[in-house]
Every structure is written in C-alpha cells, then in structure tokens.
N, C-alpha and C positions, 0 to 999 in steps of 0.2 A: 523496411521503412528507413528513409532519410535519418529523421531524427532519433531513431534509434541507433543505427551504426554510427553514428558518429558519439553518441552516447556514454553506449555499451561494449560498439564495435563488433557486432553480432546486428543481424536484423530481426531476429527472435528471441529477445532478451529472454533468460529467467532470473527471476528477480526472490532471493529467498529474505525473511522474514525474520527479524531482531526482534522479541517479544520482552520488553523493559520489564524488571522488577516492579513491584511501584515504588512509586516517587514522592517528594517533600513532598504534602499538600494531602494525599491521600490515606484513606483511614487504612490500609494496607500495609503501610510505608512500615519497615521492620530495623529491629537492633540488625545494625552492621552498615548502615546509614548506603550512601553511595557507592563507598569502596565494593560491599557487598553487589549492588547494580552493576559497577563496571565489569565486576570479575566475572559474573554471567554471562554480559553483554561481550565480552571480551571472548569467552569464551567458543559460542554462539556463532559469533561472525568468523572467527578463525576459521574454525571448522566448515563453514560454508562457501569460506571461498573457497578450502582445500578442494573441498570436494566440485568445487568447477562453474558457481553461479556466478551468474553476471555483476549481478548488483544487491545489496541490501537496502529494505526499508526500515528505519527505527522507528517502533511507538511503543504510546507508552500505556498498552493493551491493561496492564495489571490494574490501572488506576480508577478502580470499581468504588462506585456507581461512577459513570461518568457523568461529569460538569458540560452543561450547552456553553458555548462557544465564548455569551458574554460575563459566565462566571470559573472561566479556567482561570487560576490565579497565575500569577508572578512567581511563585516557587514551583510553579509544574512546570513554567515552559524555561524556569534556568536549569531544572533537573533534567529534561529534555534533550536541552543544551548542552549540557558538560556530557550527560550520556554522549550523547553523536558527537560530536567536537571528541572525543576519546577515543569512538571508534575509527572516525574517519581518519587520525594519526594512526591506527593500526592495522589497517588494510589497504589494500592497493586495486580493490574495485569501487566503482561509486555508490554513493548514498543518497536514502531518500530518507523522507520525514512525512509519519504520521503523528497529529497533537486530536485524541478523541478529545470530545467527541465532534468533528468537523472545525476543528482550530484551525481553519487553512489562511486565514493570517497570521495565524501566532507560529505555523509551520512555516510559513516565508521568512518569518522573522529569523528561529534556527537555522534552517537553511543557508539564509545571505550571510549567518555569523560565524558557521561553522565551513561552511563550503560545500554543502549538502547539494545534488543536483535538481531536485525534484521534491514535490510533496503533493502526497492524496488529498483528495478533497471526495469525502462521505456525497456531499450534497450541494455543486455547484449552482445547478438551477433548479427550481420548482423546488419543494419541501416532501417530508415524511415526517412519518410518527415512530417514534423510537422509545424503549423504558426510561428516558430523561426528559421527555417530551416530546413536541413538535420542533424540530431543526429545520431551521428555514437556509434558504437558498446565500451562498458563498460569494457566490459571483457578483452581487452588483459590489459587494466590498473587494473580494478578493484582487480581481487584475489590475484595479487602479492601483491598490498597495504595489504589488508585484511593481509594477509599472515603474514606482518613485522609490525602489531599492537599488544600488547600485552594488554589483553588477544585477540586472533583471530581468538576467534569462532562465532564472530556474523554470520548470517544467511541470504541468499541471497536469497531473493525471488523476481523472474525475469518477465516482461509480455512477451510478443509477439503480433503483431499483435494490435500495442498499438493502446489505443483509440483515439481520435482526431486525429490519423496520418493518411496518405498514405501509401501504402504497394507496391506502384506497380514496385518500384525496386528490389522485390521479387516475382512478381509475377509469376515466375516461378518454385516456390516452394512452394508445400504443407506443410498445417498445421503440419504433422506429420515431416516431414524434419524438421521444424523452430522449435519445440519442442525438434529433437534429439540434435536439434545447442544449447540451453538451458543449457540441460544438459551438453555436452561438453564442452562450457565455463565456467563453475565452478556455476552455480544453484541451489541453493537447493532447490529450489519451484518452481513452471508453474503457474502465473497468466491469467487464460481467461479472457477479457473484449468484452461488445460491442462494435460499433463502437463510442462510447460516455457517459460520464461518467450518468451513471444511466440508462442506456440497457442494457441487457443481453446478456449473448452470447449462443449460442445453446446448446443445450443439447446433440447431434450427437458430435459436436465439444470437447465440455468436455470427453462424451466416448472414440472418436477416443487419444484423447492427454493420457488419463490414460493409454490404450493398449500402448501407445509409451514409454513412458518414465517410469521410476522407482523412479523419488523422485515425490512428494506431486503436487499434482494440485489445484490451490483455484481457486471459481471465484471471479475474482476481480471488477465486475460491474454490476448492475443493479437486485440484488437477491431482493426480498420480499415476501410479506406474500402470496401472488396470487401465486409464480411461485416457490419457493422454495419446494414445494410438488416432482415437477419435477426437481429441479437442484442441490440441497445440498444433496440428497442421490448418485448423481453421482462423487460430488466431493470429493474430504478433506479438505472441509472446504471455509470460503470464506470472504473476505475484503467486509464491508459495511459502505458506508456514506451517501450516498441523502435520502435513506429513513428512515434515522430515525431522519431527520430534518424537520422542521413544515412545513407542505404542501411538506415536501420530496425533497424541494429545498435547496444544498447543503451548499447555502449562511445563510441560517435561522439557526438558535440557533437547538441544538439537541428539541425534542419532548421524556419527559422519557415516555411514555405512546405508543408512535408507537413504541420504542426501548424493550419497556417491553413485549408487546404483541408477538410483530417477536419474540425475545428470546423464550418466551414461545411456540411458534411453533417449535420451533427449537429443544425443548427439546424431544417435542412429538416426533419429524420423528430420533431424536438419539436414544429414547430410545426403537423406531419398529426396527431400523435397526438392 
C-alpha cells in the first residue's frame, strides 16, 4: 500500500505498542509522577525498535475506567502529550497516538503538537456499547478537525467491531457494510480486532474486509508467532502489543527477545510474499 511505504517504508507495516503508565487525571496515577511514565515509555519503545518494528503507537491504556470522549480532561491529553513528544525525540521510527477512550480529536491534537503521524479511532462511524457507556461515532467531528490542523495530513486508522465492546446496536449489519461506513467517514486504515485485547480476529473476516474496501486493513489484535503464518499475509500489516510483553501480558514491561523473534518471522513471510 501507497500510503504505507511512504510511511513506514515497508508495505506491511508492524506497528508495536507503547502501553502509558497512567497519567495526571487518573485514579492510577502513582508517586514517581511523569519521570516514572517516561522512563517505562522510554524504555518500551527502545526495545521495539531494536528489535525491528516499523512504528509505535502511544496510549494511554493504564487510565482505568476510561472517560468518553467529552469528559477526558486537559491534564490526560498534556500527559499524553509530553509522553509522545518524549518519545518521538527518542526514536527514529514513526508514531502514532491513541487518547481512550475514542479521543480522536484530542489525538489529533497531540499528534499536530508533537509530530505524531497518525492516530486510532475506536469508533469512527456508527456507535457501541463499551464499560464507560455508549461511544458514538468520531467522524462527523473528527476530519473536519483534522482538516483545520496544520500540517493535516495525519492519518486515521479506524477499528470496527471494537474489542471489549458490544455491537448489537448493529446487529443488523454485516462486517462488509461496517467496513464500507469506515471508509465513507473519512478512514484511512480498517483495524480488525478480537473480541478482546490479545485474540485474534478471523482470517475469513480479514479476507471478506480487504474485497470491501480500498484503503489498508491491519490487524489490530491478537497476531503472534503461532498464527501470523495465517493472518499477516492476508493483511497490510498489523498493531501489536500483548505479545511482545513478558509472559505476553500487556501490563509487563516489553520482552526484546519475543519482540525480536516475531519480527524475525515477519520478515521471513514478507520476503515469500
């Protein structure tokens, strides 16, 4: 894909995963303030580039219960902020930004501040039911923001079918409908997940979405060394974070040795492809 080589410079990105301390604002939030955040974060992203990934995404996953979109404060997206703006002085691949729970204008914001290239969006079009509520759709706000940021070509990479949610206010609508609503609200990428963060989504499901839509599909949950044989030659590419953390739990410190290994597999099945 275009817009991924020029990117990533790779056309099947892997994209590994910053998983943020929590941050001001949240009841998480621990003695050792920031410094403590960066020097994890810091740490985290080193190791993942050593070990050979394309890109990282930063969020700021710790910050339990998550707040809907119009009650994230001012002190989670500057905690956000100086996180990424830190990392992105410290590596030399690109970054993206996630702000839960579907902050995807308070992610643009970071983004155009820090030099961030990209950010997730949970829930572009149509809604779900999530443990913070009902999260409605991003899009009729999101690309106009985008649009009046300068520079405003950061890059929208959308899920569906998001994980820990409910869907059944959609259930009247197939996977390939919810994919074409993606693209219509202004998308530039198809995130597949499983139903929860570190399962997989099907491999049928990934095919059907690629025949649907025309920009880039990752999978954005549950890829590893077992099942990546099957799932990364169907995609373009794919967000990973559980399993390249020790024992593959997303709370533990990265592992460079599972993060090196998977990459090293990953080059093998790009360079059959």
């Amino acid at each position: 894909m275009k817009i991924f080589k020029e990117l990533f410079d790779t056309e099947k990105p892997v994209i590994g995963m910053v998983h943020l301390l929590p941050l001001p604002g949240s009841p998480l939030y621990a003695a050792g303030g920031m410094n403590r955040v960066f020097e994890r974060a810091q740490q985290d992203a080193v190791m993942l580039e050593e070990a050979g990934l394309d890109g990282l995404q930063v969020e700021n996953i710790w910050d339990l219960p998550y707040l809907k979109p119009a009650s994230i404060g001012p002190e989670t997206v500057a905690g956000l902020a100086a996180a990424a703006g830190f990392l992105v002085r410290k590596v030399g691949i690109p970054v993206g930004i996630n702000c839960h729970i579907n902050g995807v204008c308070q992610a643009l914001a970071v983004a155009v501040g820090v030099g961030a290239k990209w950010v997730r969006a949970f829930e572009l079009a149509n809604a779900y039911i999530s443990n913070s509520g009902i999260i409605e759709a991003a899009g009729p706000a999101a690309p106009p923001y985008r649009a009046s940021l300068k520079p405003n070509d950061i890059i929208i990479f959308r899920d569906f079918h998001v994980k820990h949610g409910s869907h059944y206010i959609l259930s009247d609508r197939s996977l390939k409908e919810q994919a074409r609503d993606v693209e219509n609200s202004g998308g530039d990428a198809v995130i597949v997940t499983g139903s929860k963060t570190g399962s997989a989504p099907l491999a049928e499901d990934i095919k059907d979405i690629q025949e649907t839509v025309r920009i880039p599909v990752l999978v954005g949950s549950g890829l590893s060394i077992d099942n990546m044989d099957e799932l990364f030659p169907t995609s373009d590419g794919a967000i990973v974070g559980s399993f390249f953390k020790k024992e593959g739990d997303w709370r533990n410190p990265v592992d460079l040795k599972r993060a090196s290994d998977f990459m090293k597999k990953i080059r093998l099945i790009r360079g059959n492809a």
